[in-house]
C-alpha positions, 0 to 999 in steps of 0.5 A, spaced: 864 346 160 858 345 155 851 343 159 846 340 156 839 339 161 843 344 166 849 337 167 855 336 164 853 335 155 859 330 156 856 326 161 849 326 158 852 324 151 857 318 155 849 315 157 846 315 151 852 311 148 850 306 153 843 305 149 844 299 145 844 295 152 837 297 153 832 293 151 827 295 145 821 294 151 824 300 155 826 305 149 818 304 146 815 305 153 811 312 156 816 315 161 813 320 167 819 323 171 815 325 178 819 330 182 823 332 175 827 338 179 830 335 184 838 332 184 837 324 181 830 327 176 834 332 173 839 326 170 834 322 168 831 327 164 836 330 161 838 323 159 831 321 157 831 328 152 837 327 149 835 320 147 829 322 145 832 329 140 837 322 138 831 319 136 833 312 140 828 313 145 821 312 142 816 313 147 814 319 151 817 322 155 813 327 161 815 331 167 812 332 172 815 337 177 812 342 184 816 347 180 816 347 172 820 353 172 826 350 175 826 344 169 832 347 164 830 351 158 833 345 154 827 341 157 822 346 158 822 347 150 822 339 149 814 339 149 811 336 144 805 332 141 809 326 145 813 330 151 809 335 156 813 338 162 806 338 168 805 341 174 805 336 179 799 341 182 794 341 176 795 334 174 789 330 171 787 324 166 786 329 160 794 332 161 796 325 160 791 324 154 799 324 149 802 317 151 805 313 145 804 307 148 801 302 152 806 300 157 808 307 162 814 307 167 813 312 172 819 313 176 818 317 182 823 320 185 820 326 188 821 326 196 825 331 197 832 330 201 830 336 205 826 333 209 832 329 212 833 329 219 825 333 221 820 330 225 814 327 221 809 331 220 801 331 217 804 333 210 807 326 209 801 323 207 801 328 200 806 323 198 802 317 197 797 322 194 801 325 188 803 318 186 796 315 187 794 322 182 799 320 178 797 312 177 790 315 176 790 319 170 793 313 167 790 310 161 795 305 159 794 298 160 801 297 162 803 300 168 810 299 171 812 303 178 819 305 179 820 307 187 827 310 188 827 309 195 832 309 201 838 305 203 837 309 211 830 305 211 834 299 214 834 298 221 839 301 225 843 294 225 844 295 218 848 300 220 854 296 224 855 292 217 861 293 212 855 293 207 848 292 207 845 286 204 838 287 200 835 282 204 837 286 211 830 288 215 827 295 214 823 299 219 816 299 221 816 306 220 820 312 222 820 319 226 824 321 220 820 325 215 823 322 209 824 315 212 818 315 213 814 318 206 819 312 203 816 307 208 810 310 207 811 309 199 814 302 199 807 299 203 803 302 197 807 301 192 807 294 194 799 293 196 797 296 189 801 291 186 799 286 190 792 288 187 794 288 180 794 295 179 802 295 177 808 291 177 813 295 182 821 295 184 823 299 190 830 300 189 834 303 194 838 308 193 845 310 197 850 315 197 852 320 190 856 325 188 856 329 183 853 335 179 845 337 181 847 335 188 845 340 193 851 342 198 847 343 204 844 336 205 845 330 209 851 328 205 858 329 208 861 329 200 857 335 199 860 339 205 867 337 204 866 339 197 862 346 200 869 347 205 873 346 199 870 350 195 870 356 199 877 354 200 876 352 208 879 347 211 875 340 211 872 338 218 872 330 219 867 330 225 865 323 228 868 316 226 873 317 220 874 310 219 865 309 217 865 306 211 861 310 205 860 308 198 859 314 193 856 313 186 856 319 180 849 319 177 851 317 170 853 310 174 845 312 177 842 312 171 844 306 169 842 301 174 835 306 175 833 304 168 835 296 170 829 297 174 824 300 168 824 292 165 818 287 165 823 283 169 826 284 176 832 287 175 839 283 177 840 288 183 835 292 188 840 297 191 843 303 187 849 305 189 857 303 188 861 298 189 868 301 192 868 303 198 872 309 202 872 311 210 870 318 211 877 321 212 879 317 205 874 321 202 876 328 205 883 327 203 882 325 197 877 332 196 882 335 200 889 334 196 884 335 189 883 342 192 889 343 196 885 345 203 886 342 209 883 337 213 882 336 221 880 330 223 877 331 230 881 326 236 876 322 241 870 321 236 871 314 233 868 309 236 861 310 233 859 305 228 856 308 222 857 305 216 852 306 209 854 301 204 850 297 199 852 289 199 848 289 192 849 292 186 853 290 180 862 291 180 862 295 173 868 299 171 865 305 175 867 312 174 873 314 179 872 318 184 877 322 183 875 323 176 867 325 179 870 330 184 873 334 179 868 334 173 863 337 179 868 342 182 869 345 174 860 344 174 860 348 181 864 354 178 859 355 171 
């Protein structure tokens, strides 16, 4: 498998094929990728370089990131009058002096999914800082803030529901540590564009599958693809029947860059269509890698479903197409 931007060449040339549905206003606009290391920022990266190698992306492109030495090679040589890879440590207003354009997109995905499941802690208030640095060391006069926010910030009820709708009540707040820099992320974002200091979308975003992902994650693909790979069985625990939803990134890819246009995109969730119970989806990856699946008995009256009810119905990869392309990926 070729990699381009450490991902699947195949699929980063398959995203740049679906550039001539993008509007000119997006493919001339500053691009900052804050959180550029993690799972969905390498994609947009990866993509936004190609585009830009291609010459059909024509503003500049900058990567902001905790850890530059984990950007690929491809990307870290990308620098150029017009691209920067910064650190998200040493930002300042004279690092951003190469914008191209007057209109800069930031698109921030740099809540890390590590932090799932933690307690809340006093750190969480450097989230709003970063982002607040980054806005600052702005000088273009257009600025549009693209949030990649959580489907978990629904409330609990959400929860029981074949899919969540757009408008389902969120949390005030929540002792969960990335819940809460989401929620944290959203009020601001929506306070200083009610102050006009930006226009802002805080897509929510469900569950993915596929290269970059980390295995050992709050996600249950990710574990069963971690036993598969090990070739050990696949333990379904809790409620088999909960309904899932997962999306490959270039399907991602795709609806985050709806959200980067000066009109509200048509749909505020992220996420797929098609619809699987949780013991469908460790069948499907245990007959894929021919690996046993156990479901336990007596666990399956707990409600637990995450599936987004707004989201455009396209022809989607497979998921038994994805899940093989991330399984040749993990073997590289």
């Amino acid at each position: 498998m070729d990699l381009y931007g450490g991902l699947p060449q195949s699929d980063i040339y398959e995203l740049g094929e679906e550039s001539s549905k993008i509007p000119s206003e997006i493919l001339e606009s500053n691009f900052v990728i804050v959180g550029a290391s993690g799972f969905l920022g390498k994609w947009l990266s990866a993509y936004l370089a190609y585009m830009n190698r291609e010459s059909i992306f024509r503003g500049s492109i900058t990567l902001v990131t905790r850890s530059p030495l984990l950007v690929s090679k491809e990307l870290s040589k990308f620098e150029s009058k017009t691209n920067k890879v910064i650190d998200s440590s040493r930002i300042s207003k004279n690092l951003f002096s190469h914008l191209t354009s007057d209109r800069t997109v930031i698109i921030y995905a740099a809540t890390s999914t590590a932090m799932s499941g933690k307690y809340i802690n006093s750190e969480s208030t450097k989230v709003v800082e970063l982002a607040q640095k980054v806005v600052d060391s702005l000088s273009t006069e257009l600025n549009h803030f693209v949030h990649l926010s959580s489907g978990g910030v629904y409330d609990s009820n959400a929860r029981l529901l074949k899919s969540i709708p757009a408008d389902q009540d969120i949390q005030i707040d929540s002792s969960d540590q990335y819940l809460h820099e989401k929620i944290i992320l959203e009020n601001w974002s929506k306070s200083k564009a009610k102050e006009g200091l930006f226009s802002v979308q805080n897509p929510r975003l469900f569950s993915f599958y596929g290269p970059g992902l980390q295995l050992d994650r709050h996600f249950a693909i990710g574990e069963f693809i971690g036993k598969a790979v090990a070739g050990l069985p696949i333990e379904v625990k809790g409620n088999p029947r909960n309904l899932r939803s997962y999306q490959y990134p270039t399907d991602a890819i795709i609806q985050i860059i709806a959200q980067c246009g000066s009109l509200p995109p048509q749909h505020s969730q992220i996420g797929s269509s098609v619809v699987y119970t949780i013991e469908e989806v460790a069948h499907l990856i245990g007959k894929l890698f021919n690996v046993e699946v156990l479901v336990e008995s007596g666990n399956g009256k707990k409600v637990d479903n995450y599936v987004p009810g707004d989201v455009p119905k396209f022809g989607e990869r497979s998921l038994e197409q994805g899940l093989k392309t991330w399984f040749e990926w993990l073997k590289i």
